[in-house]
N, C-alpha and C positions, 0 to 999 in steps of 0.2 A: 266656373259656371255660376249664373245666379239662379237662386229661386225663388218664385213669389206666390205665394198663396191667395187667390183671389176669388169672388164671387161676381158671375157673369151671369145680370140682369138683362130681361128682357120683357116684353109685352106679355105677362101672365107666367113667367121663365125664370128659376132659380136656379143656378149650375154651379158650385163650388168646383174649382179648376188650380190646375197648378199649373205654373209658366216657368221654362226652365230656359236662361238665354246661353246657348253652345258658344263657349269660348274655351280657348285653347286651359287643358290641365294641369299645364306647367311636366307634366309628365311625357316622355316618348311614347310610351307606352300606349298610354289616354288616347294622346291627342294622334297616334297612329288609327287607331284604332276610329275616331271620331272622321276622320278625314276619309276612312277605307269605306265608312257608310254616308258618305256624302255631303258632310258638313265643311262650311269653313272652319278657320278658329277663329275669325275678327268678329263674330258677336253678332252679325248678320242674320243668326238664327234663332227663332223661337219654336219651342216645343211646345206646344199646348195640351192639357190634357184635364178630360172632365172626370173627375175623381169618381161619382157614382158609378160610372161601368167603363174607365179605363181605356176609354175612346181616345185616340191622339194623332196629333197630325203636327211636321214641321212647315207648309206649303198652307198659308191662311187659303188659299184659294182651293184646297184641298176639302174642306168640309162642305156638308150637303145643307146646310144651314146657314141664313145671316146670321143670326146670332153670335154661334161660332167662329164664320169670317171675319166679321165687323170687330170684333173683340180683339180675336189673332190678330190683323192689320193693323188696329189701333196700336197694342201692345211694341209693336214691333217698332214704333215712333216714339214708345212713351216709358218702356219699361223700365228706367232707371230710375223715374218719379215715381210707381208704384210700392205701395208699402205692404209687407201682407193685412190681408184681411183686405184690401180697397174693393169696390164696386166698380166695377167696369160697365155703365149700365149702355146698353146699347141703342136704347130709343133715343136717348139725350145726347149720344153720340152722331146721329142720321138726324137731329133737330125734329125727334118728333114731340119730345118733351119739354118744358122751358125751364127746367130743374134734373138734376140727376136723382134717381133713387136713394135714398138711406140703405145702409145695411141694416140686417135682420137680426146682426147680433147685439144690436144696443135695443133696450125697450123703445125709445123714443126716437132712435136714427143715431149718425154719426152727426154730428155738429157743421154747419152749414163751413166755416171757412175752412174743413176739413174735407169736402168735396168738392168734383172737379166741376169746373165754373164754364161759363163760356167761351165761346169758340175755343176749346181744351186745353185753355188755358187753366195749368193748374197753380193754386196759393199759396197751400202749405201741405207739410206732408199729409199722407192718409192714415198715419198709424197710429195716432192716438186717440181712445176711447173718450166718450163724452165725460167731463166732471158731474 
Protein backbone atom coordinates (compact mmCIF):
# COMPACT_ATOMS: atom_id res chain seq x y z
CA UNK A 1 0.00 0.00 0.00
CA UNK A 2 1.07 3.55 -0.71
CA UNK A 3 0.62 6.64 1.22
CA UNK A 4 0.59 10.21 0.32
CA UNK A 5 0.29 13.12 2.44
CA UNK A 6 -1.44 15.88 0.59
CA UNK A 7 -3.12 19.34 0.83
CA UNK A 8 -6.57 19.61 -0.95
CA UNK A 9 -7.28 23.22 -2.08
CA UNK A 10 -10.11 24.70 -3.02
CA UNK A 11 -12.03 28.19 -3.49
CA UNK A 12 -11.49 29.68 0.15
CA UNK A 13 -10.65 25.61 1.44
CA UNK A 14 -7.50 24.10 3.05
CA UNK A 15 -7.90 20.28 3.97
CA UNK A 16 -4.60 18.37 4.82
CA UNK A 17 -5.64 14.72 3.67
CA UNK A 18 -3.95 11.57 3.55
CA UNK A 19 -4.39 9.12 0.37
CA UNK A 20 -3.74 5.49 1.07
CA UNK A 21 -3.75 3.37 -2.49
CA UNK A 22 -5.16 -0.56 -1.37
CA UNK A 23 -2.89 -3.01 -2.92
CA UNK A 24 -2.38 -6.28 -2.10
CA UNK A 25 0.18 -6.79 1.67
CA UNK A 26 2.08 -9.26 0.45
CA UNK A 27 0.59 -10.99 3.53
CA UNK A 28 -2.49 -13.81 3.62
CA UNK A 29 -3.52 -12.42 6.33
CA UNK A 30 -3.70 -8.58 5.06
CA UNK A 31 -4.83 -9.16 2.08
CA UNK A 32 -7.54 -11.68 3.41
CA UNK A 33 -8.70 -9.41 5.53
CA UNK A 34 -8.59 -6.36 2.84
CA UNK A 35 -10.65 -8.37 0.19
CA UNK A 36 -13.29 -9.54 3.22
CA UNK A 37 -14.13 -5.55 3.29
CA UNK A 38 -14.35 -5.10 -0.18
CA UNK A 39 -11.34 -4.08 -1.79
CA UNK A 40 -9.49 -5.32 -4.59
CA UNK A 41 -5.65 -5.89 -4.39
CA UNK A 42 -4.74 -4.44 -8.00
CA UNK A 43 -4.47 -0.83 -6.75
CA UNK A 44 -7.77 0.21 -8.10
CA UNK A 45 -8.43 1.84 -4.78
CA UNK A 46 -8.07 5.06 -2.93
CA UNK A 47 -8.76 5.73 0.55
CA UNK A 48 -8.98 9.24 1.23
CA UNK A 49 -8.98 10.90 4.26
CA UNK A 50 -9.23 14.46 5.66
CA UNK A 51 -6.84 14.47 8.70
CA UNK A 52 -8.62 17.41 10.75
CA UNK A 53 -11.86 15.18 11.72
CA UNK A 54 -11.01 11.78 10.24
CA UNK A 55 -13.77 11.77 7.64
CA UNK A 56 -13.00 9.02 4.95
CA UNK A 57 -14.34 7.51 2.09
CA UNK A 58 -12.95 4.74 -0.59
CA UNK A 59 -15.90 5.61 -3.47
CA UNK A 60 -14.83 9.52 -4.66
CA UNK A 61 -18.37 9.54 -5.44
CA UNK A 62 -19.05 9.04 -1.97
CA UNK A 63 -18.43 12.47 -0.56
CA UNK A 64 -20.93 15.35 -0.11
CA UNK A 65 -18.55 17.77 -1.54
CA UNK A 66 -16.71 18.67 -4.92
CA UNK A 67 -14.02 19.33 -3.31
CA UNK A 68 -13.52 16.06 -1.82
CA UNK A 69 -14.88 14.25 -5.10
CA UNK A 70 -12.79 16.13 -7.64
CA UNK A 71 -9.51 15.58 -5.60
CA UNK A 72 -10.56 11.67 -4.90
CA UNK A 73 -11.13 11.13 -8.78
CA UNK A 74 -8.28 12.99 -9.76
CA UNK A 75 -5.94 11.06 -7.26
CA UNK A 76 -7.17 7.86 -8.45
CA UNK A 77 -5.55 8.71 -12.34
CA UNK A 78 -2.60 10.36 -10.72
CA UNK A 79 -1.51 9.01 -7.52
CA UNK A 80 1.77 7.69 -8.52
CA UNK A 81 3.04 11.19 -9.65
CA UNK A 82 2.11 12.55 -6.19
CA UNK A 83 4.69 13.33 -3.78
CA UNK A 84 3.84 14.08 -0.10
CA UNK A 85 3.12 17.49 0.76
CA UNK A 86 1.69 18.27 -3.10
CA UNK A 87 -1.50 20.49 -3.71
CA UNK A 88 -4.14 18.98 -5.27
CA UNK A 89 -5.86 22.31 -5.81
CA UNK A 90 -9.23 21.65 -7.20
CA UNK A 91 -10.33 24.99 -8.98
CA UNK A 92 -7.29 24.57 -11.36
CA UNK A 93 -8.30 21.02 -11.77
CA UNK A 94 -12.23 21.96 -13.15
CA UNK A 95 -10.10 25.02 -15.23
CA UNK A 96 -11.61 27.57 -12.96
CA UNK A 97 -8.07 28.89 -12.34
CA UNK A 98 -5.21 29.36 -14.94
CA UNK A 99 -2.50 28.33 -12.39
CA UNK A 100 -2.54 25.96 -9.61
CA UNK A 101 -2.22 27.17 -5.87
CA UNK A 102 1.26 27.12 -4.10
CA UNK A 103 1.33 25.32 -0.90
CA UNK A 104 1.22 27.01 2.46
CA UNK A 105 4.11 25.55 3.63
CA UNK A 106 6.85 27.50 1.78
CA UNK A 107 6.64 31.38 2.50
CA UNK A 108 6.59 32.20 -1.06
CA UNK A 109 4.81 28.82 -2.62
CA UNK A 110 6.28 25.78 -4.11
CA UNK A 111 8.40 26.77 -7.17
CA UNK A 112 6.43 26.96 -10.48
CA UNK A 113 8.10 23.79 -12.41
CA UNK A 114 7.15 21.97 -9.23
CA UNK A 115 3.48 22.26 -9.75
CA UNK A 116 0.88 20.72 -11.78
CA UNK A 117 0.85 22.41 -15.19
CA UNK A 118 -1.82 22.23 -17.61
CA UNK A 119 -4.20 20.00 -18.85
CA UNK A 120 -2.61 17.73 -15.78
CA UNK A 121 0.00 17.42 -17.07
CA UNK A 122 2.59 17.14 -14.66
CA UNK A 123 6.79 18.22 -15.02
CA UNK A 124 8.47 17.24 -12.32
CA UNK A 125 8.10 15.82 -9.01
CA UNK A 126 6.24 17.78 -6.18
CA UNK A 127 8.49 17.06 -3.49
CA UNK A 128 11.04 19.29 -3.35
CA UNK A 129 11.04 22.61 -1.28
CA UNK A 130 11.77 25.87 -2.89
CA UNK A 131 15.87 26.83 -2.64
Amino acid sequence: MGIKLIEVRDRGTFIPALAMRVTSTGDVAGDWLLRRGGFSLNGASIILIRLPDCAAQYDPYDWASRTMQTAHVWLLEHFEQVAHGAVVDVEYLLGERSAPKMSERFPKGMPAPERIHAEDEVKAPWSSPPE
